[in-house]
C-alpha positions in Angstrom: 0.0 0.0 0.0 0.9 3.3 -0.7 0.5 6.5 0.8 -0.3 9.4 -0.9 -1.1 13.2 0.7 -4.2 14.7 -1.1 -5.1 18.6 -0.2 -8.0 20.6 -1.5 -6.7 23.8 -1.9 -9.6 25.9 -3.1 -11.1 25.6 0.5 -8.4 27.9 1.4 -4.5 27.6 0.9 -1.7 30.0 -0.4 1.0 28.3 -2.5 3.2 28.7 0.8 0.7 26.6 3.1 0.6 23.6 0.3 4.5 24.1 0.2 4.8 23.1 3.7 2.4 20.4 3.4 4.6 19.0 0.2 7.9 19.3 1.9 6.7 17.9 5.4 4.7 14.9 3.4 8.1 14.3 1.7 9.9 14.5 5.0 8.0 11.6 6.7 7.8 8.9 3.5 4.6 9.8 2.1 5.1 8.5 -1.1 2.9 11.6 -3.5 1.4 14.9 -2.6 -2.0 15.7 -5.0 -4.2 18.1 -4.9 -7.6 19.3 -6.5 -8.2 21.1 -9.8 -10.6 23.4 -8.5 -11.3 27.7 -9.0 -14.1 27.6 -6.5 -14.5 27.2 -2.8 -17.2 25.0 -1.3 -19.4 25.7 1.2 -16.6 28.1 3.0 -15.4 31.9 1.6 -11.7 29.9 0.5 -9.7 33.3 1.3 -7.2 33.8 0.1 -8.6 32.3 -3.1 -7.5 29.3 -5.4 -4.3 28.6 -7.0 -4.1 27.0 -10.1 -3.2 23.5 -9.6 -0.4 23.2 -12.2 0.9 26.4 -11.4 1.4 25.3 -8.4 2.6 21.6 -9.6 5.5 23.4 -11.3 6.6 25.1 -8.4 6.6 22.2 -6.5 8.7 20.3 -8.2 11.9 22.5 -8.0 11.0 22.4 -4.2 10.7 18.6 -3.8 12.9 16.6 -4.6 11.2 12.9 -4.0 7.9 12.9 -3.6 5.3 12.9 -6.5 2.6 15.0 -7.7 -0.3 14.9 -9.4 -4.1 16.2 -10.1 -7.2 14.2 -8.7 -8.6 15.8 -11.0 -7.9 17.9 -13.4 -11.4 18.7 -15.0 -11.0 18.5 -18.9 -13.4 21.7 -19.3 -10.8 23.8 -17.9 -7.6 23.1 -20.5 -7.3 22.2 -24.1 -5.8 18.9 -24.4 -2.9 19.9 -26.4 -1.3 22.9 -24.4 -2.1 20.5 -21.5 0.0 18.1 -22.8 2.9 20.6 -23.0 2.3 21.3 -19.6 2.2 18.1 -17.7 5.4 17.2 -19.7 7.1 20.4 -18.8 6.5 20.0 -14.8 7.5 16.2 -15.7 11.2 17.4 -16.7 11.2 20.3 -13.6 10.5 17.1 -11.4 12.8 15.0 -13.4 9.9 12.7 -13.9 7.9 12.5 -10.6 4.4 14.0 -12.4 1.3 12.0 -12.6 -2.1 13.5 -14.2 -5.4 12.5 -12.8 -8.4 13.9 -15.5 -11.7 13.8 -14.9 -15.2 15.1 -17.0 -15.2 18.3 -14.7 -18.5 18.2 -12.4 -18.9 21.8 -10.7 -20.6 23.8 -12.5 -20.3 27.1 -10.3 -16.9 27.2 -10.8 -17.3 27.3 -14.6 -19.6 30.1 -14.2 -17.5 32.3 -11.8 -14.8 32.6 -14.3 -16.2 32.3 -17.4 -15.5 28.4 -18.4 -18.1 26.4 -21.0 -20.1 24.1 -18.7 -21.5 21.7 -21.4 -23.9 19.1 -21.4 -22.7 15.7 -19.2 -22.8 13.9 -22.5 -20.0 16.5 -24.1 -18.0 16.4 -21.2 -17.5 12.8 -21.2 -16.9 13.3 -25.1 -14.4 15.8 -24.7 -12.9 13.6 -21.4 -12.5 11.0 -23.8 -10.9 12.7 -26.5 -8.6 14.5 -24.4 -7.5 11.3 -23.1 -6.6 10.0 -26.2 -5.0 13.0 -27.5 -2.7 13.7 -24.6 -1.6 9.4 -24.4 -1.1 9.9 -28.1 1.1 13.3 -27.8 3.3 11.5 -25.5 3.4 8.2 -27.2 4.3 9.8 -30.5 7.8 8.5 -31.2 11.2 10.8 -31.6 10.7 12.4 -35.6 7.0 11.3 -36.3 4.0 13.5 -35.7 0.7 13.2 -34.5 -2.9 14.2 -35.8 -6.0 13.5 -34.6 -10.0 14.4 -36.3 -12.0 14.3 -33.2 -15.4 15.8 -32.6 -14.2 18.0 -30.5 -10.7 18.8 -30.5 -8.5 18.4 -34.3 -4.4 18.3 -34.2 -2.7 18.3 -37.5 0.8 17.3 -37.9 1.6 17.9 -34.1 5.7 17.8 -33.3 4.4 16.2 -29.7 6.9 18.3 -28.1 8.2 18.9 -25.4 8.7 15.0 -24.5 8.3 14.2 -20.8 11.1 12.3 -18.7 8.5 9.3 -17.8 8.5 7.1 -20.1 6.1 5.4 -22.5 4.6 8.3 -20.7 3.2 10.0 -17.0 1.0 7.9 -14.9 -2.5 8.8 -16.2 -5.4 8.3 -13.0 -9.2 8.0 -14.1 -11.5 7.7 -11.4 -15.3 8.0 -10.7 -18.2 6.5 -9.9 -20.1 5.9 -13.3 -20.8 2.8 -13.8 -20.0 2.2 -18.0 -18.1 5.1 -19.7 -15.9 5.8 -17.1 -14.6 2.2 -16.6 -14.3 1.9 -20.1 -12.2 5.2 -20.5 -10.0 3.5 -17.7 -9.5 0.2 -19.3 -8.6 2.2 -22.5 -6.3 5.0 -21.4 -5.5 4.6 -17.6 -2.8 3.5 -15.7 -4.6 3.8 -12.2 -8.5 4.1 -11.5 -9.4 5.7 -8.1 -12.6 5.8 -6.0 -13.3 8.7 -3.5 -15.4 8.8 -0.6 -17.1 5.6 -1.5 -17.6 2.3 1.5 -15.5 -0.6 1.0 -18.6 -2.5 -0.8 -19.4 0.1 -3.2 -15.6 0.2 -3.7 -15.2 -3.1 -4.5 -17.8 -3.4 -7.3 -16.2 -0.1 -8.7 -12.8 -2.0 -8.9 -14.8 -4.7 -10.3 -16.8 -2.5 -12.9 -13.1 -1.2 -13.7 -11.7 -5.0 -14.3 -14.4 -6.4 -16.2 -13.6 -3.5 -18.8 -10.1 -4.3 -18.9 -11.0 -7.9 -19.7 -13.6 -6.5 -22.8 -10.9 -4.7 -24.0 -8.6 -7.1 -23.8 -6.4 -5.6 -21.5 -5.2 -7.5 -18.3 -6.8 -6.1 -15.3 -4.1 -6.6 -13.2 -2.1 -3.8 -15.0 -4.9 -1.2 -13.5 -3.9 -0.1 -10.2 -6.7 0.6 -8.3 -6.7 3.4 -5.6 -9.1 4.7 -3.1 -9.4 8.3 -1.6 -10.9 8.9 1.9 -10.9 12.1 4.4 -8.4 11.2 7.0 -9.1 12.4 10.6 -6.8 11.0 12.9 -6.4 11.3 16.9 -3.9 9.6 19.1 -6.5 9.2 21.4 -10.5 9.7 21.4 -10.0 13.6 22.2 -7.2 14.5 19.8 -9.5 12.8 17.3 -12.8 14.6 18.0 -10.3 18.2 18.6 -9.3 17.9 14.9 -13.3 16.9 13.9 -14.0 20.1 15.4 -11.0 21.7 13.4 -12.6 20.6 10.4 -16.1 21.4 11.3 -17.1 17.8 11.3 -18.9 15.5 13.4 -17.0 12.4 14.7 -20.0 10.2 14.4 -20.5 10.7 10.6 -16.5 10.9 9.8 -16.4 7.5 11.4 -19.2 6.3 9.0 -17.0 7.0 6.1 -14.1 8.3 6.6 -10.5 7.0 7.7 -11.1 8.4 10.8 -10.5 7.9 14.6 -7.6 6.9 16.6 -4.3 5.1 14.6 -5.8 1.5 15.0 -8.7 2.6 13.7 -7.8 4.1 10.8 -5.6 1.5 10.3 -8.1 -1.0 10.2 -9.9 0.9 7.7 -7.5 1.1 5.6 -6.1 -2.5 6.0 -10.1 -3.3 4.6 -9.6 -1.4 1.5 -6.2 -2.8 0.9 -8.7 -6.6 1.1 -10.7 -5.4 -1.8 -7.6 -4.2 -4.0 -6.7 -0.9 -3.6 -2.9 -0.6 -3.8 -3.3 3.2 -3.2 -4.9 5.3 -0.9 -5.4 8.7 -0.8 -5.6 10.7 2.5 -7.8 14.0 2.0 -6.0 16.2 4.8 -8.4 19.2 5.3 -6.6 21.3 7.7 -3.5 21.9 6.1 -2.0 23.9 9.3 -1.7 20.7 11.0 1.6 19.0 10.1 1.1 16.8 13.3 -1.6 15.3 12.3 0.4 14.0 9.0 3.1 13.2 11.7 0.9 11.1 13.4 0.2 9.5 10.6 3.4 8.4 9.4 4.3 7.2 12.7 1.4 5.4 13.8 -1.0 4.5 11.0 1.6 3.6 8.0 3.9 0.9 10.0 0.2 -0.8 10.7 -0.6 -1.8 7.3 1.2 -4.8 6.4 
């Protein structure tokens, strides 16, 4: 199993708060920090406003030096596919190939409004999802002196130089993830190296890993060459009050973190996570909401990780 740091910045972070999160997660083993691709706060004023996640990507990786980063998700309504590409590559040699892109359909549609970004219908978002994914795979598949074109519905390259080339090679880790039960484990299958769930129980978990593996097998693929991740809220106390004093940090209620959530004291969220690890996640994210609290990701790394065989 693998432990990965995931932040959601538009709640309310400066690039120097997630900096600190980065360089302490790298600090005590964590093996990736992500974070959301998000313009718009929810449900909270998110002062002093959002940062763009591959802005802040690229800064991050002339600051780290180990750890990995990545997007879960980047919403394929905010970028076109190709200047994406050139981006994600770019960061991929600043890191010296630590960059992973997680891409998703793009669901909020107040953030799209608030700064001016097409919201269309779900249908053309999963078309456009798809054909981004198969543009930006093909860009960084294209081999050394060839060129790549593509007559979408959508999106049309002609003659692209696929430059710049990333460092990772055949290419960066591409994530898909999501809860639909056809198109997006068929968009997995196809283009994906890992497929997350988020905020989902073990059970409905496990049939999304399932959905995901049966489409490997219809496209021929072998679903054992899909990693399959999971991404949870983490809330952990070394005792009952530390826990319910960071619930209250978060404004949450320890009763219905622990229904979901990896939540409670370090054998309990241990225990949780040991459960996903049964089903076949290989991954798992922790969501850390209050990023001021580097002892809570201390605590973590000291008490949670060694628990997880």
């Amino acid at each position: 199993m693998k432990f990965r740091i995931f932040t959601e910045p538009q709640q309310g972070a400066s690039y120097q708060t997630l900096r600190a999160v980065a360089l302490a997660a790298e600090e005590l083993g964590f093996d990736a920090f992500f974070r959301s691709d998000h313009y718009l706060a929810m449900g909270t004023a998110g002062l002093p406003g959002p940062t763009d996640a591959w802005a802040t990507l690229a800064g991050l990786a002339v600051e780290t030096s180990r750890i990995r980063l990545g997007t879960l998700m980047s919403a394929a309504t905010f970028r076109l596919p190709g200047p994406l590409a050139i981006t994600v590559a770019q960061i991929d040699q600043m890191s010296g190939g630590r960059v992973e892109l997680g891409l998703g359909a793009g669901w909020f549609e107040g953030e799209h409004t608030a700064y001016g970004i097409p919201f269309p219908s779900l249908g053309e978002r999963f078309e456009r999802f798809g054909e981004q994914l198969e543009i930006i795979t093909g860009l960084w598949g294209t081999a050394d002196g060839e060129t790549f074109s593509f007559a979408g519905t959508h999106y049309q390259l002609t003659d692209s130089p696929a430059l710049p080339r990333p460092v990772q090679r055949p290419r960066p880790p591409v994530l898909v993830g999501g809860n639909g039960a056809r198109r997006t484990p068929r968009l997995a299958a196809r283009f994906a190296d890992e497929f997350n769930v988020a905020f989902r129980t073990a059970e409905d978990t496990a049939a999304a890993f399932a959905r995901a593996r049966e489409a490997c097998e219809t496209a021929g693929r072998d679903p054992a060459s899909l990693i399959c991740s999971v991404a949870h809220t983490v809330c952990c106390g070394k005792d009952e009050a530390e826990f319910r004093r960071r619930a209250a940090a978060i404004g949450r209620e320890p009763d219905a973190l622990r229904a979901i959530g990896l939540t409670g004291t370090p054998d309990e969220v241990a225990a949780k996570i040991s459960g996903y690890a049964d089903i076949g996640a290989e991954r798992v994210y922790l969501q850390v909401l209050d990023l001021s609290d580097l002892d809570h990701l201390a605590l973590i790394a000291s008490e949670v990780v060694p628990k997880i065989s």
